[in-house]
Backbone of each chain as ProteinMPNN parsed JSONL, in Angstrom:
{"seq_chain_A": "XXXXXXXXXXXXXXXXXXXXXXXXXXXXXXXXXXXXXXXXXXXXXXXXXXXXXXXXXXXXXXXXXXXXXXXXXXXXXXXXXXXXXXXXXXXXXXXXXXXXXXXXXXXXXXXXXXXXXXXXXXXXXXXXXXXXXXX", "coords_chain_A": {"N_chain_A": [[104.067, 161.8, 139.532], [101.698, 164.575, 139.012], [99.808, 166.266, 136.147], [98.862, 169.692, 137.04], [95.567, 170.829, 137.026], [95.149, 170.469, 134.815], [97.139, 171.739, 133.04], [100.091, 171.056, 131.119], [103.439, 169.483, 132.485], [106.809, 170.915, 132.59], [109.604, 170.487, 131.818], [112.943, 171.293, 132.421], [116.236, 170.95, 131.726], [119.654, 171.738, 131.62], [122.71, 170.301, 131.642], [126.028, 169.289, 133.057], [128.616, 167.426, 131.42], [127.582, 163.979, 129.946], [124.652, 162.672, 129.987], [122.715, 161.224, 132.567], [120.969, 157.995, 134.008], [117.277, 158.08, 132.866], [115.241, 159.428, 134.732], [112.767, 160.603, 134.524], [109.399, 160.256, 135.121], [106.282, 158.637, 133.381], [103.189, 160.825, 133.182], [100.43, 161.008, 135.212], [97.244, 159.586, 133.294], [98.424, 159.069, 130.436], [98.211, 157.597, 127.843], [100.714, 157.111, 125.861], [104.444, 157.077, 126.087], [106.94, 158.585, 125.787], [110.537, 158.127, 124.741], [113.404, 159.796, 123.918], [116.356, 159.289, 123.021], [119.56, 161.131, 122.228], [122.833, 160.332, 121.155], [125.823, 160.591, 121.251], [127.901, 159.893, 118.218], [129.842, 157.548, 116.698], [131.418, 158.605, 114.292], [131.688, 161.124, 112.835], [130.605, 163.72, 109.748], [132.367, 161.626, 108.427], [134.712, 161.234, 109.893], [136.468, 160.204, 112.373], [135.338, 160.017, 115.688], [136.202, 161.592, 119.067], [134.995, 163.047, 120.843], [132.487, 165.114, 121.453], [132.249, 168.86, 122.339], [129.909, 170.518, 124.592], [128.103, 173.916, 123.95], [126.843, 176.461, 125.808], [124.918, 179.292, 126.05], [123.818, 180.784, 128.473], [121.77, 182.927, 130.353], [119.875, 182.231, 127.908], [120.138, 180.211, 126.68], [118.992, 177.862, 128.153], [116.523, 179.583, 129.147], [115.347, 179.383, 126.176], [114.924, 176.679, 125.296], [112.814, 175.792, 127.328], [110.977, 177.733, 126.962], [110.454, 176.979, 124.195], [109.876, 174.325, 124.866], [107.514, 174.363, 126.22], [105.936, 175.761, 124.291], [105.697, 173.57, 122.403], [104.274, 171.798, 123.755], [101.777, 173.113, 124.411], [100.838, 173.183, 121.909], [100.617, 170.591, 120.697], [99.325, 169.227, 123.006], [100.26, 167.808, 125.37], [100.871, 165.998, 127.758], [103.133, 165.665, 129.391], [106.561, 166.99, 129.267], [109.76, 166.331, 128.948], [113.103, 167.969, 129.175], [116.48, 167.466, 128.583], [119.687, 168.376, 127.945], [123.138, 168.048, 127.652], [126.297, 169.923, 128.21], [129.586, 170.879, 128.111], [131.961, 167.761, 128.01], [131.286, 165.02, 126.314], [131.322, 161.994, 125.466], [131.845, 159.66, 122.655], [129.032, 157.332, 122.021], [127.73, 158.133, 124.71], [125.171, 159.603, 125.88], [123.904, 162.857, 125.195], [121.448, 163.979, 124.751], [118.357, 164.327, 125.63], [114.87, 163.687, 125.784], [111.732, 163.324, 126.992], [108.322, 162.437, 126.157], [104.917, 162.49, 127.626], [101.532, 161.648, 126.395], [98.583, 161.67, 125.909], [97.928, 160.184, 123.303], [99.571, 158.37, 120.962], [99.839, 159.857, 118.386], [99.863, 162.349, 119.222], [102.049, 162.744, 120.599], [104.372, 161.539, 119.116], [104.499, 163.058, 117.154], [105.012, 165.547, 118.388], [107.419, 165.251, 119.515], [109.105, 164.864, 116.717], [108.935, 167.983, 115.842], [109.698, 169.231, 118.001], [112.517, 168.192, 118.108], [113.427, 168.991, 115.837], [112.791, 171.943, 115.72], [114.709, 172.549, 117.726], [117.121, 172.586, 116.793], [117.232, 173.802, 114.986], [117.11, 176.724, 116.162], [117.792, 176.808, 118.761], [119.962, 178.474, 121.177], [122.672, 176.744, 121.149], [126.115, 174.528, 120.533], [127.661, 172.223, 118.981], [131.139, 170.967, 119.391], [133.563, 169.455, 117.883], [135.892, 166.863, 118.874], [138.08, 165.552, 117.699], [139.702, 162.152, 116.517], [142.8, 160.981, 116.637], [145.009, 160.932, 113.561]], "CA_chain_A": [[103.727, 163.226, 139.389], [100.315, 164.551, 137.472], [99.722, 167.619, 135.459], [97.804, 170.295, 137.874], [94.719, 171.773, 136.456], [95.508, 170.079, 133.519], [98.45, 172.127, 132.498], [101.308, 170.128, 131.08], [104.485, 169.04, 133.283], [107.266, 171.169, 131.604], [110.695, 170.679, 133.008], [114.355, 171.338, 131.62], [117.413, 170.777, 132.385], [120.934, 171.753, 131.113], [123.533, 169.982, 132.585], [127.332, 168.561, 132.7], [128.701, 166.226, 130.988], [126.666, 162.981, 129.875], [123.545, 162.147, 130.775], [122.864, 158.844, 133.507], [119.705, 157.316, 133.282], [116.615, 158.519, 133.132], [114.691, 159.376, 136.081], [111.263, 161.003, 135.078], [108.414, 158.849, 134.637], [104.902, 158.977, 132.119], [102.007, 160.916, 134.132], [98.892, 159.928, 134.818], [96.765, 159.458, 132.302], [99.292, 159.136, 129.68], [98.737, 156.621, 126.846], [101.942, 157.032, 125.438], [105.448, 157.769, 126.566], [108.606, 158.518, 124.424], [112.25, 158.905, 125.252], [114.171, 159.953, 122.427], [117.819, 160.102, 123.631], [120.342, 161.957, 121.196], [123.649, 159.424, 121.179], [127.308, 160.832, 120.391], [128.063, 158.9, 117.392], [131.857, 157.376, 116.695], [131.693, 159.005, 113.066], [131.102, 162.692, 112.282], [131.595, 163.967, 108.578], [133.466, 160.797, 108.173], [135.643, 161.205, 110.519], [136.476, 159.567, 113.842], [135.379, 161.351, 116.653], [136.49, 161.036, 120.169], [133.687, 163.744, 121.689], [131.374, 166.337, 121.217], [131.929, 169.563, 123.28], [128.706, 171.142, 123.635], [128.713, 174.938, 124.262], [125.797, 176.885, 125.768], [124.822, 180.263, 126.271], [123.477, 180.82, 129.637], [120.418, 181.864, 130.396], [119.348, 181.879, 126.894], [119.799, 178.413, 126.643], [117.783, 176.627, 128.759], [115.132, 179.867, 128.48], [114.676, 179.087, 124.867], [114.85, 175.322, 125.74], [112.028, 175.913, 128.323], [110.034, 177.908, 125.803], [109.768, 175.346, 122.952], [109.129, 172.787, 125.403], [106.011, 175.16, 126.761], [105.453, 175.66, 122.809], [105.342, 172.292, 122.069], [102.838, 170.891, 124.785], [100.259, 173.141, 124.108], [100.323, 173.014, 120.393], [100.369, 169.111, 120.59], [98.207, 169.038, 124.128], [100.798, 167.012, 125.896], [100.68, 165.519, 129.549], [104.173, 166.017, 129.867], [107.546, 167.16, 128.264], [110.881, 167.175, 130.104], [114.284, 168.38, 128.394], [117.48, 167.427, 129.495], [120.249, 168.749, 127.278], [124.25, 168.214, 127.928], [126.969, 170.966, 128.123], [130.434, 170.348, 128.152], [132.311, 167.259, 127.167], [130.111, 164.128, 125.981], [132.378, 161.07, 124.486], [131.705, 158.815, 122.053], [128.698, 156.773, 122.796], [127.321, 158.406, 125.284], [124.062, 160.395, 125.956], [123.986, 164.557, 125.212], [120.244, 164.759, 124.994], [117.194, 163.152, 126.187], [113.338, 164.022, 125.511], [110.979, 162.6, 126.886], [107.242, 162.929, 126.5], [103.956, 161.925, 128.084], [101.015, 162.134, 125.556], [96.875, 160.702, 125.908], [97.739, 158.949, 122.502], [100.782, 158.183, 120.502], [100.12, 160.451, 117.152], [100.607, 163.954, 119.559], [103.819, 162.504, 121.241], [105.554, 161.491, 117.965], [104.688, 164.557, 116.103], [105.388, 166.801, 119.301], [109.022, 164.581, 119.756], [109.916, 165.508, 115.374], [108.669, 168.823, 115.937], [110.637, 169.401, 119.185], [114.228, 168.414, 117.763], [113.462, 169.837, 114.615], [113.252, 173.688, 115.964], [115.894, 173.162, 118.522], [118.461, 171.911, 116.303], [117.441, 174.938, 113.899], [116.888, 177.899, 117.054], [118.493, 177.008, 120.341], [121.708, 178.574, 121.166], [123.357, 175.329, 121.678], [126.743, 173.852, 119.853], [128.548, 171.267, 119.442], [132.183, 171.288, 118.905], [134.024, 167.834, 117.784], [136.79, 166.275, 119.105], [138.585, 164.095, 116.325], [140.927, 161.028, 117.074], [144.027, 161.288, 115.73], [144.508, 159.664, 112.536]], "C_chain_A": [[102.629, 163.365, 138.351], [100.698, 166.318, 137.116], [98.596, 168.098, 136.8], [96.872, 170.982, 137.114], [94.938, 171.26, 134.853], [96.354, 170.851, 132.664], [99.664, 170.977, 132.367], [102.644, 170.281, 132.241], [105.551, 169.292, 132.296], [108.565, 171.243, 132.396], [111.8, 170.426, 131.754], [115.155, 171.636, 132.084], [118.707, 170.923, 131.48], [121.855, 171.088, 132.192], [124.983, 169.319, 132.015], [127.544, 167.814, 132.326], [127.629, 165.437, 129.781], [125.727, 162.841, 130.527], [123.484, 160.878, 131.395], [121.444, 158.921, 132.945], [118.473, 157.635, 133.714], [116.215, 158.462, 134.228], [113.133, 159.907, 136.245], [110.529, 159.743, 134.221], [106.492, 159.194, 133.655], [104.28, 159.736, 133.401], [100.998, 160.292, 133.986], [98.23, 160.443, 133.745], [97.179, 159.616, 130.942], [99.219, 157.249, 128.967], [99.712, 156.122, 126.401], [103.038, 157.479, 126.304], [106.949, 157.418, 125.939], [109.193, 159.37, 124.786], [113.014, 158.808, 123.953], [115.408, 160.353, 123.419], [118.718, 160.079, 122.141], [121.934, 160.963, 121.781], [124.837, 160.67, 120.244], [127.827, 159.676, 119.531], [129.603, 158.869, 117.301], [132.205, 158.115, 115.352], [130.805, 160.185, 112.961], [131.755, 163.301, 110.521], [132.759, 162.814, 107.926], [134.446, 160.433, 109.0], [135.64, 160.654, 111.7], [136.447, 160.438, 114.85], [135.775, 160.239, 118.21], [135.334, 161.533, 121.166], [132.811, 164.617, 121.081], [131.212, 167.315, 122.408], [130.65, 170.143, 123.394], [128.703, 172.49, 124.582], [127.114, 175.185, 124.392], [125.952, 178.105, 125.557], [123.904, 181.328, 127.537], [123.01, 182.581, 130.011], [119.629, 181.817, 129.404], [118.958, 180.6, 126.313], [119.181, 177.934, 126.994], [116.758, 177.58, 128.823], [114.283, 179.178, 127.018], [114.436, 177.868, 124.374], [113.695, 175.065, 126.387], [110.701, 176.917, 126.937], [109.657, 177.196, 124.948], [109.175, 174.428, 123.512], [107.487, 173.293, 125.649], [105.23, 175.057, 125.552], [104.554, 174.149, 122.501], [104.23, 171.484, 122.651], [101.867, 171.89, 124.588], [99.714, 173.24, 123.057], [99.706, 171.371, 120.565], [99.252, 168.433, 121.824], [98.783, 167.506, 124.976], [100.493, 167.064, 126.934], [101.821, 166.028, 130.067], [105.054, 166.238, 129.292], [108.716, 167.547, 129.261], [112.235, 166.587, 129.01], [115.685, 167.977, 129.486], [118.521, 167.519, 128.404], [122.361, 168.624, 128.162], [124.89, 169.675, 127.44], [128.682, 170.292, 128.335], [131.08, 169.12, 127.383], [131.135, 165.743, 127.409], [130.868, 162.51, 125.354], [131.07, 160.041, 124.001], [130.815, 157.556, 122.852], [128.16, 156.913, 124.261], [126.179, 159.309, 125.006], [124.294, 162.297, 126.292], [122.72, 164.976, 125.484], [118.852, 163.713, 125.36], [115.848, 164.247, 126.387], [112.3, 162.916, 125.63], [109.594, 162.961, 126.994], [105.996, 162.24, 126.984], [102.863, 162.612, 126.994], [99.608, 161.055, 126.069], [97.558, 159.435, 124.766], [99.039, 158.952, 121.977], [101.241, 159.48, 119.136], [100.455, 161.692, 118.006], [101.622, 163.625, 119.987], [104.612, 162.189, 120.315], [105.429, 162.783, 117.12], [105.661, 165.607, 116.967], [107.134, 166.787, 119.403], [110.121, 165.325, 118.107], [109.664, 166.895, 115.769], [109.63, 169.799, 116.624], [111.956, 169.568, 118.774], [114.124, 168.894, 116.734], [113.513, 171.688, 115.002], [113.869, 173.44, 117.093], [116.517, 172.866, 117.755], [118.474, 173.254, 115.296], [117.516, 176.055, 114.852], [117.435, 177.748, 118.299], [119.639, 177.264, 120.476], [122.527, 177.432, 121.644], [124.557, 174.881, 120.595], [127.952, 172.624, 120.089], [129.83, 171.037, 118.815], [133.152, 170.144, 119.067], [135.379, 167.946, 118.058], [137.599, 165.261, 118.576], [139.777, 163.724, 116.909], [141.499, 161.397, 116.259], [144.311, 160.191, 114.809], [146.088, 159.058, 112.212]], "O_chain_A": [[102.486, 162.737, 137.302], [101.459, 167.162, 137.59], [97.807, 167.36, 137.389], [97.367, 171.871, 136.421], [94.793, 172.004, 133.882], [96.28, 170.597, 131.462], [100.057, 170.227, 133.26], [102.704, 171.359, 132.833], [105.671, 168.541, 131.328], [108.672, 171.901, 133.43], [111.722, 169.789, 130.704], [115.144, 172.551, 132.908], [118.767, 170.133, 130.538], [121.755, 171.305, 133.4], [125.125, 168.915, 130.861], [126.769, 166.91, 132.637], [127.013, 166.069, 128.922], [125.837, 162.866, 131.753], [123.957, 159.804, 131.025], [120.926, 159.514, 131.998], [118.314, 157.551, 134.932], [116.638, 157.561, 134.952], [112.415, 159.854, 137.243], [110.779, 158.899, 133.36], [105.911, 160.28, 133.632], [104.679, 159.439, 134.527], [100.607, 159.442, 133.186], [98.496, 161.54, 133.256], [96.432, 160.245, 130.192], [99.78, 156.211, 129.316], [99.872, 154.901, 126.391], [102.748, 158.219, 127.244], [107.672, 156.441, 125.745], [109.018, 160.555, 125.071], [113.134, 157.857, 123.18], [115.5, 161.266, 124.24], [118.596, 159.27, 121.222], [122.057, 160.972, 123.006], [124.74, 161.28, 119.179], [128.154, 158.609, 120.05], [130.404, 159.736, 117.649], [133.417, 158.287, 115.226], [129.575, 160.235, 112.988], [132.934, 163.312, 110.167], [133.708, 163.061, 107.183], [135.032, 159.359, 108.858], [134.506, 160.616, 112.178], [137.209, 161.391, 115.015], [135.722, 159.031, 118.439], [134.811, 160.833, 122.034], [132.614, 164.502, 119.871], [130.438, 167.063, 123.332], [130.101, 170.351, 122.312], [129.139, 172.422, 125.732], [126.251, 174.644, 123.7], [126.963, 178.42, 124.93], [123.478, 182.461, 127.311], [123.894, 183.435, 129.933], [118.513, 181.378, 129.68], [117.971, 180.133, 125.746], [118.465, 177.297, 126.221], [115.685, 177.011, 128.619], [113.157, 178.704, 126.864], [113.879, 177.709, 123.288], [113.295, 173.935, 126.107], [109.783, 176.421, 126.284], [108.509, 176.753, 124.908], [108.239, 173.762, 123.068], [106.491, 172.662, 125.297], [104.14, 174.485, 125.516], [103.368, 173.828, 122.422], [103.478, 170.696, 122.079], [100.762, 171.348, 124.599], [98.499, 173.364, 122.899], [98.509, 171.086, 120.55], [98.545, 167.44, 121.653], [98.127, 166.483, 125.176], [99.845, 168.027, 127.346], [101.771, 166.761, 131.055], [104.848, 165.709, 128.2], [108.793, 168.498, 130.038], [112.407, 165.538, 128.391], [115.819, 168.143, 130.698], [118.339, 166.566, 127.646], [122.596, 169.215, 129.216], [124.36, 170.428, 126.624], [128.786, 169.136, 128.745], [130.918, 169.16, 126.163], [130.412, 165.522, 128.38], [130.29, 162.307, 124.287], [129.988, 159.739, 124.505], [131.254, 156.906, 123.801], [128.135, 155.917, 124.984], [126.161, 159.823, 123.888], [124.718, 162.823, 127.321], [122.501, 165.966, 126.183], [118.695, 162.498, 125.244], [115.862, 165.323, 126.985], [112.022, 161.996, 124.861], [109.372, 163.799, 127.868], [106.061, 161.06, 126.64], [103.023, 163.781, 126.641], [99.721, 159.907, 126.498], [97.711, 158.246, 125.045], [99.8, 159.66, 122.636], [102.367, 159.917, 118.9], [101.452, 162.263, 117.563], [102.474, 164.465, 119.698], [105.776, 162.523, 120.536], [106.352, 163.339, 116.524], [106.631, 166.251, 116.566], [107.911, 167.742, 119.389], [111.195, 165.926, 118.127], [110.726, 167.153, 116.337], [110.187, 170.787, 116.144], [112.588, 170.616, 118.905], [115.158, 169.536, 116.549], [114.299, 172.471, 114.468], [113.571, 174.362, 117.852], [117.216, 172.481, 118.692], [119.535, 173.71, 114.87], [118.307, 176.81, 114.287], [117.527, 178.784, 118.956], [120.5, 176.508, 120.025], [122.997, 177.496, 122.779], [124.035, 174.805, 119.483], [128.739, 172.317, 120.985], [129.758, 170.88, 117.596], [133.56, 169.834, 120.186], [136.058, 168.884, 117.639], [137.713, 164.156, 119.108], [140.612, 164.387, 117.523], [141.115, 162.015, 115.266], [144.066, 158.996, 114.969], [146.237, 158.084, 111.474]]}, "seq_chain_B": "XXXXXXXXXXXXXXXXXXXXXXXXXXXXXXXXXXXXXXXXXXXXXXXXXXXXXXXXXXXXXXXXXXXXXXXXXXXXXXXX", "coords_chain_B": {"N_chain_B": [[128.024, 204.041, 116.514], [129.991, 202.343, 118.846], [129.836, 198.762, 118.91], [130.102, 195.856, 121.444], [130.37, 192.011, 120.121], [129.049, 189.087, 120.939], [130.275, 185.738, 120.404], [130.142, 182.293, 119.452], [130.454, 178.736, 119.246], [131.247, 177.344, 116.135], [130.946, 179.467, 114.703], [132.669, 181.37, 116.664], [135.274, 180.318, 116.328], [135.244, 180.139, 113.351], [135.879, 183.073, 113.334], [137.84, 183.16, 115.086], [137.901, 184.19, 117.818], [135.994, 185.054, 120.973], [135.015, 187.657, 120.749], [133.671, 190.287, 119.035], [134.728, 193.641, 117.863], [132.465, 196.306, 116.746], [131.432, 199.166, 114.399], [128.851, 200.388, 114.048], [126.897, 201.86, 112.241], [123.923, 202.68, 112.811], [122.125, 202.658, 115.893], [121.678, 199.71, 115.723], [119.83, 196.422, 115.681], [119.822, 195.286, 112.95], [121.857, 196.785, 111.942], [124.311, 196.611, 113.317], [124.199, 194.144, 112.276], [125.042, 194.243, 109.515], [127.536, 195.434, 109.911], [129.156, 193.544, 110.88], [129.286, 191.625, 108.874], [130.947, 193.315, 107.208], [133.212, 193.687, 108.484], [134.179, 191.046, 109.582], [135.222, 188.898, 107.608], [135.324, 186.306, 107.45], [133.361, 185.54, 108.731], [130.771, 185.839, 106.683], [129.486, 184.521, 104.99], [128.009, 182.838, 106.661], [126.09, 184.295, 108.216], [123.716, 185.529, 107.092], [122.045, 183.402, 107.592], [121.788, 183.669, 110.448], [120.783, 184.983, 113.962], [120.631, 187.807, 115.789], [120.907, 188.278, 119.389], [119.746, 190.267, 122.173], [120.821, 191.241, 125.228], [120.037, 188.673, 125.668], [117.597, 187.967, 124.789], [116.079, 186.935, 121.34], [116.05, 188.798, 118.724], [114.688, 191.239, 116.332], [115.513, 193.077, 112.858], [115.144, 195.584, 113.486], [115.566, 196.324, 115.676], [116.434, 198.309, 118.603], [119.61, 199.079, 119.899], [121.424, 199.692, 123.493], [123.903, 201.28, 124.806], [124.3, 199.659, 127.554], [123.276, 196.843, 126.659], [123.693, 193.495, 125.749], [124.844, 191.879, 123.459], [124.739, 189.355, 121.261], [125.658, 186.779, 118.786], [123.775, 184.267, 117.253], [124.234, 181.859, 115.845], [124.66, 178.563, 113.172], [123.416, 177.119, 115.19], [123.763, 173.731, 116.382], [122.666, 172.171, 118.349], [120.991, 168.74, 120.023]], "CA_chain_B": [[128.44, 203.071, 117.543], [130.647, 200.845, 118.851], [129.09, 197.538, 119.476], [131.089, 194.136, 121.194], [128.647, 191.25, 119.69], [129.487, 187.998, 121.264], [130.48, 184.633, 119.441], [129.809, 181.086, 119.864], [130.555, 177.575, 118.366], [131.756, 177.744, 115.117], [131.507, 181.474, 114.613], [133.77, 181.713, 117.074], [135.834, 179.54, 115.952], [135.86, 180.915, 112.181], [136.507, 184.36, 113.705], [139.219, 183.293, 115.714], [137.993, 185.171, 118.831], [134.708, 184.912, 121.528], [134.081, 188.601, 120.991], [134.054, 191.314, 117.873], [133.902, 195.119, 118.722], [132.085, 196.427, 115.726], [131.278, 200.339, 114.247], [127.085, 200.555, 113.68], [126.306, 203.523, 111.61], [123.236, 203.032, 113.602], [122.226, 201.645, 117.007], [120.378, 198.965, 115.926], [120.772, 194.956, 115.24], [120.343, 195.371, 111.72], [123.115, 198.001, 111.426], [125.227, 195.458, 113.643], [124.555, 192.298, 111.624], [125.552, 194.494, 108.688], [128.844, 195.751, 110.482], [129.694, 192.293, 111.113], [129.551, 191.107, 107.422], [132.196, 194.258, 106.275], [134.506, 193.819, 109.599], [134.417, 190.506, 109.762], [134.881, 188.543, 106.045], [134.93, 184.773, 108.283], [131.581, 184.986, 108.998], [130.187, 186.385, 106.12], [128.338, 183.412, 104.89], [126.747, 182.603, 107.762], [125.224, 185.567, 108.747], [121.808, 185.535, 106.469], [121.198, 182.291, 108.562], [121.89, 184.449, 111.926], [120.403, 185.918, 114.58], [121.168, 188.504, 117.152], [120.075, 188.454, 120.745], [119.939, 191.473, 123.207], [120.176, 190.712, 126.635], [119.41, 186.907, 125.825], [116.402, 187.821, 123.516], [116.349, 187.288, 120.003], [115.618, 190.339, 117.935], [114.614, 191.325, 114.553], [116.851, 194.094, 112.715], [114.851, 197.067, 113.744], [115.744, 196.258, 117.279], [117.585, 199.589, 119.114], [120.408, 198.557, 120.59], [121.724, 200.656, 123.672], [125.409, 201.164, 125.192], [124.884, 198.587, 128.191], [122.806, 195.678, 126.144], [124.929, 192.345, 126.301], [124.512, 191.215, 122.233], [125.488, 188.14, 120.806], [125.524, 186.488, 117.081], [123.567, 183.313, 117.517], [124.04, 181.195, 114.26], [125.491, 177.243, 113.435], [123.704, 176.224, 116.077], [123.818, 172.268, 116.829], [121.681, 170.681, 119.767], [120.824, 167.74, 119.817]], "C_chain_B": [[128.941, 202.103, 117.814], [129.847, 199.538, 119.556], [129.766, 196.176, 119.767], [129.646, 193.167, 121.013], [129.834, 189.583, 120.331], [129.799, 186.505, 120.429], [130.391, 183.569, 119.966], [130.102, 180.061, 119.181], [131.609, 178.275, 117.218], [131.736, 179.033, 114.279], [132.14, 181.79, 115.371], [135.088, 181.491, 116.257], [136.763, 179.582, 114.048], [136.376, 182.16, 112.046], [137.747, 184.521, 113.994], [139.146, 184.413, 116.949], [136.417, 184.643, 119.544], [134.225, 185.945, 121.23], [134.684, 189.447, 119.532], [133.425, 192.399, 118.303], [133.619, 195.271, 116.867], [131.565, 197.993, 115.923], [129.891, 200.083, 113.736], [126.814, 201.876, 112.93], [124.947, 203.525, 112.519], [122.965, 202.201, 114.245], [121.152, 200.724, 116.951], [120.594, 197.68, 115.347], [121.012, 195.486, 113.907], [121.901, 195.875, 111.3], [124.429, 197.141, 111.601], [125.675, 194.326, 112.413], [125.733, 193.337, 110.49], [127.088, 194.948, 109.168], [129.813, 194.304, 110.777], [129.895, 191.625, 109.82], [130.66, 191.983, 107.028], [133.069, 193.785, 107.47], [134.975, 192.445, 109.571], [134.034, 188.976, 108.784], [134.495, 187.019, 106.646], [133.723, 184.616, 108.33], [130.332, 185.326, 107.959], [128.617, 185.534, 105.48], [127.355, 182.79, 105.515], [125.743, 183.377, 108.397], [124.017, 185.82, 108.518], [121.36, 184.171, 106.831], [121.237, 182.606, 110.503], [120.856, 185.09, 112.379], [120.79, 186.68, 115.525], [120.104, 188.405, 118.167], [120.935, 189.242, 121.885], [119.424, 190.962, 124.166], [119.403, 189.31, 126.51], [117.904, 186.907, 125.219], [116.399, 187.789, 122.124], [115.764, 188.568, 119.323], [115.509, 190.51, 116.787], [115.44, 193.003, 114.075], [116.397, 195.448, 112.897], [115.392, 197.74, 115.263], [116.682, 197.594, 117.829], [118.307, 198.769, 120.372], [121.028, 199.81, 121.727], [122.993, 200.435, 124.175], [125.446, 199.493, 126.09], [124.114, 197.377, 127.534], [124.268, 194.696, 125.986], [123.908, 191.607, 124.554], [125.404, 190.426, 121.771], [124.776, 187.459, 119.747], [124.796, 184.894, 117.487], [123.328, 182.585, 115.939], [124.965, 179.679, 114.352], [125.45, 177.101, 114.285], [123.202, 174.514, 115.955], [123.769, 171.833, 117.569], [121.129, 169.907, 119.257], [121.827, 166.733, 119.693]], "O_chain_B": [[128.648, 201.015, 117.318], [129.36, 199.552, 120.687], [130.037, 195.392, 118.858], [128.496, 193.322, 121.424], [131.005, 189.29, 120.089], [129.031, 186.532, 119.467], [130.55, 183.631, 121.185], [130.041, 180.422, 118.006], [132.39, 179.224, 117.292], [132.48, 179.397, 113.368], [132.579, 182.893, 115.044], [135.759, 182.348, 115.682], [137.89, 179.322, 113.628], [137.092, 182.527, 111.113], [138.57, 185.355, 113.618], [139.991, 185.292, 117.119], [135.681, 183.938, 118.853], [132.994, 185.907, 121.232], [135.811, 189.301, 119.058], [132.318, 192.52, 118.829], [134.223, 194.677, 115.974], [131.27, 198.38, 117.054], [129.925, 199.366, 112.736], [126.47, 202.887, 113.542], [124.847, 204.611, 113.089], [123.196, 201.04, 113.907], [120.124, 200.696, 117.627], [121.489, 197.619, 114.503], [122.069, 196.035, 113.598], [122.755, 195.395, 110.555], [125.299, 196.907, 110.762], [126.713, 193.896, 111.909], [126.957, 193.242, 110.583], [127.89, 194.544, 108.326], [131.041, 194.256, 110.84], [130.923, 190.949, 109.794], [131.512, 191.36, 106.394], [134.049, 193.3, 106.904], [136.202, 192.364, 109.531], [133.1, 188.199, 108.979], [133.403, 186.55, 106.325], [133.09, 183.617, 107.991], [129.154, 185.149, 108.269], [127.409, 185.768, 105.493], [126.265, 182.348, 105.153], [124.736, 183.001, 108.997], [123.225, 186.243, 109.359], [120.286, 183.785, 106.369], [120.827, 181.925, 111.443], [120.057, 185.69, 111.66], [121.489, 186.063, 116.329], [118.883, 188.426, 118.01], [122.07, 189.087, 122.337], [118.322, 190.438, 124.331], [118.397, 188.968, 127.132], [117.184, 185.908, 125.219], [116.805, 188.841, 121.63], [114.816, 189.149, 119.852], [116.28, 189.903, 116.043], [115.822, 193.847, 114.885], [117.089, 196.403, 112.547], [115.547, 198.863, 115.745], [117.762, 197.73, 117.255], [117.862, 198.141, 121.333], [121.2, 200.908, 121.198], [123.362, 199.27, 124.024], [126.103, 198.508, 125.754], [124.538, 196.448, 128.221], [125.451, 195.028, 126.07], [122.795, 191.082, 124.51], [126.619, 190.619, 121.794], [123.547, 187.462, 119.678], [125.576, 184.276, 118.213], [122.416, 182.804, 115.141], [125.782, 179.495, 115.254], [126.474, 176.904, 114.939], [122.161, 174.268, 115.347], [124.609, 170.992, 117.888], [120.678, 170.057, 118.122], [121.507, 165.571, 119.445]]}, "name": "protein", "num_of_chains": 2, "seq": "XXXXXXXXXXXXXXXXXXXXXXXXXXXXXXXXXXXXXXXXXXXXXXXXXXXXXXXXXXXXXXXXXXXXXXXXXXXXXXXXXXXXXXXXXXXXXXXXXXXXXXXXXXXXXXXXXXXXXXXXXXXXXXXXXXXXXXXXXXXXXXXXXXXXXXXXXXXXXXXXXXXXXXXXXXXXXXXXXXXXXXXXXXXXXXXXXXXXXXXXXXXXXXXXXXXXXXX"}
């Protein structure tokens, strides 16, 4: 898949569960390409976790998911940017979020990538609500 | 005005409810947020890191809120 007219390739996805394995690929003319996937860790606060529910708010969610991403590629002048965000339950060790971007060179795709999880993690209605093993 | 403001994550969760009906001296977020700090002491702290969103838009506190708008407290959130 290419960018048309040279507009970026902006796609997002909320969905069930865990994420499987990726499926989009760099565009053309894409120097770079970075997948940042977001991992449920076994330790939250210390504590042993078993999951991470994650709660949306529908259709705010994936609008304001779909906005940043739009944000983000034409501040940074990306090729491509596609969101894929979990909902529901997520266990330990598994995949909740995944970003990946297509960029000409490497310095706009790593800035665009901090940039990216840095104002969703502060502005997207999105949460995540832990599941602790029993101790 | 009465206003139900919706809840999420851990403002739910410190509320102890998905939804809070709330009294606005006037129809407008601000008035809300502030109705939500006296009604509801749980969330008090979190609130000057909140935002409200009407009808799935965020809003700043001048915003007029009207009977059928669908508002909800969006704060402590955690994606990623």
């Amino acid at each position: 898949m290419s960018s048309d007219l040279g507009k970026p390739i902006v796609e997002v996805a909320v969905l069930d569960g865990p994420l499987g394995k990726p499926t989009s690929e760099a565009p053309a003319g894409a120097g770079a390409w970075l997948v940042f996937e977001g991992i449920v860790r076994p330790l939250e606060e210390g504590r042993r976790l078993v999951a991470l529910v994650y709660e949306a708010y529908p259709p705010m969610t994936e609008r304001e998911l779909r906005r940043l991403a739009a944000e983000t590629a034409a501040e940074q002048g990306l090729l491509a940017i596609h969101v894929e965000h979990s909902v529901g339950w997520v266990g330990v060790d598994e995949i909740s979020f995944r970003l990946s971007i297509g960029s000409r060179h490497r310095v706009e795709g790593i800035a665009a990538t901090d940039k990216f999880i840095h104002a969703m993690k502060r502005d997207v209605p999105l949460w995540k609500n832990p599941v602790w093993a029993p101790e | 005005m009465q206003v139900t403001v919706l809840l999420f994550g851990p403002q739910a969760t410190l509320a102890g409810t998905r939804e809070v009906v709330v009294e606005a001296a006037s129809p407008t977020a601000g008035a809300v947020l502030e109705a939500l700090a006296d009604s509801t002491e749980s969330l008090a702290t979190s609130l000057p890191a909140s935002r409200l969103a009407v009808n799935h838009e965020f809003v700043d506190a001048s915003h007029a809120i009207h009977p059928d708008d669908e508002v909800a407290l969006i704060g402590m959130v955690s994606g990623g």
